[in-house]
C-alpha positions in Angstrom: -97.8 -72.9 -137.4 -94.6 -75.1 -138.8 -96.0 -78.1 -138.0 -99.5 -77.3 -139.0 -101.2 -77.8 -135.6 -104.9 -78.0 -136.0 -105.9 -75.7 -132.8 -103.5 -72.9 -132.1 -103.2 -70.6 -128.7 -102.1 -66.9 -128.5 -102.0 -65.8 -125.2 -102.2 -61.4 -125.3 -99.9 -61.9 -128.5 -100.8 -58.3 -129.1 -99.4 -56.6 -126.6 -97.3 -53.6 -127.5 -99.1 -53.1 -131.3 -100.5 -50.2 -131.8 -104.7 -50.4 -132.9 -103.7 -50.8 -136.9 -100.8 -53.3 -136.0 -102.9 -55.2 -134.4 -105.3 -55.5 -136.6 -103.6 -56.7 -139.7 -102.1 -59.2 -137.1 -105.4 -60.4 -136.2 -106.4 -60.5 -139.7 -103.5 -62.7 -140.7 -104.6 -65.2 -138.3 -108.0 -64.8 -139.7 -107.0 -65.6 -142.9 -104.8 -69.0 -141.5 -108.0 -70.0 -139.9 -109.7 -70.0 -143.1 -106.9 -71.1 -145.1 -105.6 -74.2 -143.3 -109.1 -75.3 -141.6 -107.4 -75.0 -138.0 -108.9 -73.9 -134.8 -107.4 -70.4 -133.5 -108.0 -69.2 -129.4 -106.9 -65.7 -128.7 -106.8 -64.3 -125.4 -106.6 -60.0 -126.1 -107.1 -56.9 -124.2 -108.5 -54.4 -125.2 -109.9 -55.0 -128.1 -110.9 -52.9 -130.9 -114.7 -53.4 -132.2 -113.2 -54.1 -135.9 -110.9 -56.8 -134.0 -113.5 -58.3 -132.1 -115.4 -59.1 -135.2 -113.0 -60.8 -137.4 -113.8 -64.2 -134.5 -116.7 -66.5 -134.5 -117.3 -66.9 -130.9 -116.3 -65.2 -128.2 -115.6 -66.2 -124.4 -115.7 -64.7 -120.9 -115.1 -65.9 -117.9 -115.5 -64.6 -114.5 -113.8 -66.3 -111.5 -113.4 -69.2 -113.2 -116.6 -69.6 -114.5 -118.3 -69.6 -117.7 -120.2 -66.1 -117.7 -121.2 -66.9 -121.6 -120.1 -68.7 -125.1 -121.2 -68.4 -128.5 -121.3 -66.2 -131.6 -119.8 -63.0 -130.8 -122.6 -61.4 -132.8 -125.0 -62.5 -129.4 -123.2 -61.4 -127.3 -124.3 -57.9 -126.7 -128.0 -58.6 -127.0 -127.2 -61.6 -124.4 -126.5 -59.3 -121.7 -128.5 -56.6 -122.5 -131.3 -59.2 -122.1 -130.1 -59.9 -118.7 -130.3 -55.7 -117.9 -127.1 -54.6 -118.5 -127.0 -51.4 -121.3 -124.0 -50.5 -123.1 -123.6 -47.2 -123.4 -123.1 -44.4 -126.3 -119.6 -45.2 -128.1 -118.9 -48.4 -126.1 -117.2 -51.1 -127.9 -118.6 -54.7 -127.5 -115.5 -56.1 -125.9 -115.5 -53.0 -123.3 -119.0 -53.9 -122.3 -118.8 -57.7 -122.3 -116.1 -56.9 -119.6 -118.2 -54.0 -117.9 -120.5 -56.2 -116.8 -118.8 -58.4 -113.7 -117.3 -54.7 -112.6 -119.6 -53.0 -110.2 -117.7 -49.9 -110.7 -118.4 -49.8 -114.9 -121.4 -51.6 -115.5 -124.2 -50.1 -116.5 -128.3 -51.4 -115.0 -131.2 -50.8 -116.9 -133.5 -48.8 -115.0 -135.8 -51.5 -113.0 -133.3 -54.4 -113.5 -131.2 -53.5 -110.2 -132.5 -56.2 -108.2 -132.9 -58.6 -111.1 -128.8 -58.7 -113.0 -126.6 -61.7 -111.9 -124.1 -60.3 -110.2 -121.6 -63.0 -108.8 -120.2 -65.7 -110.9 -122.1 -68.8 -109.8 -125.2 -66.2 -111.3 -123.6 -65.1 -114.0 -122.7 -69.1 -114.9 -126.4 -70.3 -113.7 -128.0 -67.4 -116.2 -125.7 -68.7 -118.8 -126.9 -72.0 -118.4 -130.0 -71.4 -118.9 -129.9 -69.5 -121.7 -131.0 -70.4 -125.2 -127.4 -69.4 -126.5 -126.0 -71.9 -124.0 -128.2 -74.4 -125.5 -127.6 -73.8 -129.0 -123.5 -73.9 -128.3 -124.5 -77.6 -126.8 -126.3 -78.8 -129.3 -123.4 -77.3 -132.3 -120.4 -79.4 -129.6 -122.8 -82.6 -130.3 -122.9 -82.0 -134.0 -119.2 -81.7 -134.2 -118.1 -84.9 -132.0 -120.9 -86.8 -133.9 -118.9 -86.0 -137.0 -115.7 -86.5 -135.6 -116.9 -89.9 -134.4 -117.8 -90.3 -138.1 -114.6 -89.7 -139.7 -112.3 -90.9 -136.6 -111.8 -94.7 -138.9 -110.8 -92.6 -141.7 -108.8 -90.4 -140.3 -107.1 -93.2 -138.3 -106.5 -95.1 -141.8 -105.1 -92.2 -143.1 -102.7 -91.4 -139.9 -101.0 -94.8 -140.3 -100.4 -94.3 -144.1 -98.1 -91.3 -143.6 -94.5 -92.8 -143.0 -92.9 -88.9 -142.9 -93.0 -86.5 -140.3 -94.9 -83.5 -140.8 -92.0 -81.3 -141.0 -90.9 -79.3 -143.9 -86.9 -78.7 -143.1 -84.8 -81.7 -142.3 -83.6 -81.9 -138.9 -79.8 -81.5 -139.7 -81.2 -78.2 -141.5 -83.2 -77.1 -138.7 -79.8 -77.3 -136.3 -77.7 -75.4 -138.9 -80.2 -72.8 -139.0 -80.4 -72.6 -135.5 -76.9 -72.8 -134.7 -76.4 -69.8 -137.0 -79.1 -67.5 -135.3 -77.5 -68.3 -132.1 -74.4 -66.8 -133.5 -76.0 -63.9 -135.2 -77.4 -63.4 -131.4 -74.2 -63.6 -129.6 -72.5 -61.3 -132.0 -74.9 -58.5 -132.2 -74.4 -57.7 -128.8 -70.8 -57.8 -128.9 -70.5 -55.6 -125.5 -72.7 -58.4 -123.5 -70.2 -61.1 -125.4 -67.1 -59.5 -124.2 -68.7 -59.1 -120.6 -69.2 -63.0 -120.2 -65.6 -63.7 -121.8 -64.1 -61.5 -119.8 -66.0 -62.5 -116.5 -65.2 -66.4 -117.0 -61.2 -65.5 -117.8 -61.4 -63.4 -114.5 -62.5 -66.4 -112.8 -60.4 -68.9 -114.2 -57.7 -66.9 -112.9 -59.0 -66.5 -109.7 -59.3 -70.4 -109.6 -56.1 -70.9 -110.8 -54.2 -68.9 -108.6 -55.1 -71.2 -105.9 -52.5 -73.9 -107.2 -49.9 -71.5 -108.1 -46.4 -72.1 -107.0 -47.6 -74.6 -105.2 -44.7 -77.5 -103.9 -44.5 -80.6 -105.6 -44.9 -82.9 -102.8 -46.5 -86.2 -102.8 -48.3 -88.5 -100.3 -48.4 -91.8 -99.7 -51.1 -94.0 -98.1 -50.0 -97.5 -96.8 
């Protein structure tokens, strides 16, 4: 976020917020997505229906595999196509994951012998799918313009003599250095633990040369 990285990863960064904290946390990074034009992957459990629609596409993989990507908004109806049925007061994210669990999943009546049910068939389904198609054809778009722009971009890289950093560095170790101390000090009983361990052992170390004789010896 400091240095304005165009794609950002947050690995279960909500862990330990409550439903509402999590939300406004989500919806902040919403709003940096829009703001700064920047590319945002979040990895969350358990998500909320209300969190899960503040993102544009939505991933899941199973064993490694790509079980399906594209707009979160077709991703319900994708697997219910393929004869899986969410059930009364189900949110989307708990049925997206349902559906490689044998023990929660739910099978459309007929569709027993018919749902993909490993990964290689929940990846071949996928595949095959219009939405897997349509995904393809929006990756083209994007690295055709990227491909477009890459000369001006690259003319406008080598322009830019400063570094894309808002504090000086002397500034940045200052601050830094400071935290450090207001770390050390606000848990004085740890701080007086470690001095008093390394004293303890400096004695220990130095009482193997005390009172020793002042003798010397002489190689010839």
């Amino acid at each position: 976020m400091v240095t304005k990285a165009s794609t950002q990863c947050w690995d279960n960064s909500t862990r330990g917020l409550d439903a509402s904290t999590a939300l406004e946390y989500v919806q902040s990074l919403r709003s940096l997505t829009n703001t700064a034009n920047v590319s945002t992957l979040v990895a969350l459990y358990q998500a909320s229906e209300n969190l899960f629609n503040l993102f544009d596409k939505v991933i899941l993989i199973e064993d490694g595999k790509c079980a399906f990507f594209g707009r979160t908004e077709d991703a319900k109806t994708y697997f219910e196509n393929l004869g899986f049925e969410c059930p009364p007061r189900w949110t989307t994210p708990d049925f997206l994951t349902s559906v490689s669990d044998p023990n929660a999943r739910r099978i459309k009546p007929g569709w027993e012998d018919r749902i993909p049910r490993t990964a290689e068939e929940f990846q071949a389904a996928y595949s095959q799918s219009n939405v897997s198609k349509t995904v393809r054809d929006d990756i083209e778009e994007f690295e055709s313009e990227l491909r477009d722009t890459e000369s001006e971009r690259e003319t406008a890289r080598a322009q830019i003599t400063t570094k894309n950093y808002t504090v000086p560095f002397l500034k940045q170790v200052m601050i830094l250095t400071h935290r450090q101390f207001l770390v050390m000090f606000g848990d004085r009983a740890a701080l007086i633990g470690k001095w008093g361990i390394i004293v303890f052992q400096a004695l220990i170390i130095g009482s193997l040369f005390y009172n020793l004789p002042d003798s010397r010896f002489v190689i010839r």
